[in-house]
N, C-alpha and C positions, 0 to 999 in steps of 0.2 A: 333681460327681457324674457330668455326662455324660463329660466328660474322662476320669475315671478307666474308666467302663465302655469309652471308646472303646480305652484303650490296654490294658486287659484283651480286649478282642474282636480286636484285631490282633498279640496276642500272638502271636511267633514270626515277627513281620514286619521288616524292618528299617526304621526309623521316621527319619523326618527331622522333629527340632519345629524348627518355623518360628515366633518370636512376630512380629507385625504389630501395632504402636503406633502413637500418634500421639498428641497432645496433648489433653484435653478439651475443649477450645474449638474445635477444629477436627472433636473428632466431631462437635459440636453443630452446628456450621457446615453438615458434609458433611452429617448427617443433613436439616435443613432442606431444603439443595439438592435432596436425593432424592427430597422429598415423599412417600416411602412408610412411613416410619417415626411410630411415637409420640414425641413430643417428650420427652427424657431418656431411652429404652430406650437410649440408646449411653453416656452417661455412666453409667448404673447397671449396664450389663454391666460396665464393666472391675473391680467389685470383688467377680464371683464367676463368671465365664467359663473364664477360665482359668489357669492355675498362674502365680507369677512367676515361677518362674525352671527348670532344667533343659531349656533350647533348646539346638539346635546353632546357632539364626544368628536374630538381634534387628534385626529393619529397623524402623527409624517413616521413618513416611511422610511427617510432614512435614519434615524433612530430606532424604529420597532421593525423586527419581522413580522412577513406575513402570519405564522401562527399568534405571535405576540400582539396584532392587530386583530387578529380573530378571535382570542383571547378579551381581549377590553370590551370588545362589542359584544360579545356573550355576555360577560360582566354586567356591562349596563340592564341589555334585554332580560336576564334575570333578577337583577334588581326592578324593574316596570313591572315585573306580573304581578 
């Protein structure tokens, strides 16, 4: 529901969806690390946050570093100009 109002409210913008994944065991990992979270608010968002699919560009994180994800997203944004 927020997703859709968001891309209703930007309508007429030119939108880059970026999805950002990672495995559940690794949210739950990072989440702990944070200490500012509820314990499972990360595992219980991925099954109603955001869309599956319709992205121009799919990073998980546990696979790419963060330079390596800054990296791809450069990539793209200079491929669109």
């Amino acid at each position: 529901r927020i997703y859709e109002q968001l891309i209703r409210g930007l309508r007429g913008y030119d939108l880059i969806r970026v999805q950002i994944t990672c495995l559940p065991e690794e949210l739950e990992k990072r989440e702990k690390l944070r200490g500012d979270r509820h314990a499972g608010s990360a595992k219980a968002s991925l099954e109603y946050l955001y869309p599956k699919d319709g992205y121009d560009l799919c990073l998980d994180t546990c696979e790419l570093s963060p330079e390596a994800c800054c990296e791809k997203l450069l990539i793209l944004l200079s491929n669109m100009a």
